[in-house]
N, C-alpha and C positions, 0 to 999 in steps of 0.2 A: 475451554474451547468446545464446541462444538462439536459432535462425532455425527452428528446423524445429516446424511447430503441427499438429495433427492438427484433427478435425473437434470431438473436447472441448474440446480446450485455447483454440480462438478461439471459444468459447460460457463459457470457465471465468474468472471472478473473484475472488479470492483476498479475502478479509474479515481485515483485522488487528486487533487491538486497538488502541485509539488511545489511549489517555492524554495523552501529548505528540505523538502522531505526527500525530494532524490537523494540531493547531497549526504543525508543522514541515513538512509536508506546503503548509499555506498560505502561509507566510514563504519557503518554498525552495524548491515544486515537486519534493518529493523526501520517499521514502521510508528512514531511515537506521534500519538495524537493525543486532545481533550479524551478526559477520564468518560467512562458511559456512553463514548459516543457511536450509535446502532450502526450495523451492519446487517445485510445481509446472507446467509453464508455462501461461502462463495472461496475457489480455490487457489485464487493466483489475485497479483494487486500489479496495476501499473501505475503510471506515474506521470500526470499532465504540468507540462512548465513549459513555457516560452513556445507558446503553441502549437503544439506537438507530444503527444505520446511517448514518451522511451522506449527504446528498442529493446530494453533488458525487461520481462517480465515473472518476475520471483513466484517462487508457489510461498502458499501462509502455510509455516509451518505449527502455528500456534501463538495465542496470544492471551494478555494477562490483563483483566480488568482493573483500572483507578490504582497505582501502585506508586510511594513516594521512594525514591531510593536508597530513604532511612528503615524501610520495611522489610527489606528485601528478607531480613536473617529472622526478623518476629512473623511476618504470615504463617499462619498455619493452613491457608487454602493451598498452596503454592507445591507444585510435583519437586521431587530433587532437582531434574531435567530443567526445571522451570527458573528452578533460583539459580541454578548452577549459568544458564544463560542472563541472566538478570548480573548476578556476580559481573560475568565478564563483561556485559552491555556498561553497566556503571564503572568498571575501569576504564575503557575506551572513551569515554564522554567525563569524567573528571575533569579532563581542561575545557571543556568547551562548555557542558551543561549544569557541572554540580550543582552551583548553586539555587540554581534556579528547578534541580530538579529534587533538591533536598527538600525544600520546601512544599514544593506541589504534587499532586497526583497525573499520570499519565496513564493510558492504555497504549501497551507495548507489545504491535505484532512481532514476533520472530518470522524473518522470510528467510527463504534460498541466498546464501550470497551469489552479488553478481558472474562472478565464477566456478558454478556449480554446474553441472551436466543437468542438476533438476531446475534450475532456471531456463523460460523460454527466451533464447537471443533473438530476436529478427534483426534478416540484415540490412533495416532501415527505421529508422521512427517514424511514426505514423503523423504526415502534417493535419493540421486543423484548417480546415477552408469552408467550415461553415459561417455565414452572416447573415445578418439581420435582415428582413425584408422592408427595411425603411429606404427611405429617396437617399440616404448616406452611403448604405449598405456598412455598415462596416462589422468588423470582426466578432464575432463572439464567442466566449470562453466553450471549450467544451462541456466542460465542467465546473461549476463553483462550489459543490459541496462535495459532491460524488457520485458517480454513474457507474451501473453494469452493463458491460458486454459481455460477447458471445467468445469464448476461447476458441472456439472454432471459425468464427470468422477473422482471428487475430493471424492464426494458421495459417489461411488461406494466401498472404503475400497483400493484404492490400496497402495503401498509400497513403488514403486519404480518411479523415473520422467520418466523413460521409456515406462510405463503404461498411463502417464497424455496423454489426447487426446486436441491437440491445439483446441482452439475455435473456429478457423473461416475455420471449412476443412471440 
């Protein structure tokens, strides 16, 4: 992981798509996505599904590049701290992941669980009411890959993603 933050990147929050990844986000404390895939750096992740932001925003407490869950005990890049999370990550996800994670590589953030004092709660999710400037108008994703905001405008109480101030402006 990364150590070195500038004065953006500890104000920047990375917005995923969440389909399953809230859900596995809550069962695991962790973020599992495709192996190498860039970031950022940036301190805190939230969570866009059923459009809307979640209200639970985790800090990254660290995270593990391309890793298959047959690796965990042979890496040698890997901190105690590091496997020792991996350890427990891979018992938790045995019934739901294994196989599929025996096989393949994933990059695996560690976040805050959702009930941490260093998780940000707000107390509302944040709706999506941006659309399209066509004669339909209709909805569109906040996000389909991923987007930075402003931790400080997440702070502030707003409502709407229309409100959220990108990070790096």
């Amino acid at each position: 992981m990364s150590s070195s933050f500038d004065e953006k990147s500890s104000d920047r929050v990375v917005v995923v798509p969440a389909r399953e990844a809230l859900d596995e986000y809550l069962k695991y404390g962790a973020y599992i996505c495709q192996p190498y895939r860039s970031f950022r750096p940036c301190v805190r992740m939230a969570f866009y599904t059923k459009n809307k932001i979640d209200r639970r925003i985790p800090r990254i407490l660290g995270w593990v590049d391309a890793i298959s869950r047959d690796e965990i005990e042979t890496r040698t890049d890997l901190f105690d701290s590091e496997r020792a999370r991996l350890r427990e990550l891979r018992e938790k996800m045995e019934s739901t992941r294994s196989e599929e994670w025996s096989k393949e590589q994933f990059k695996i953030f560690f976040l805050t669980p959702p009930d941490s004092p260093d998780t940000l709660v707000r107390p509302n999710d944040i709706e999506n009411d941006l659309f399209s400037n066509t004669p339909a108008q209709r909805r569109v994703a906040f996000t389909q890959n991923q987007r930075y905001i402003s931790l400080l405008s997440l702070k502030k109480g707003v409502i709407y993603t229309s409100d959220l101030g990108d990070a790096d402006e």
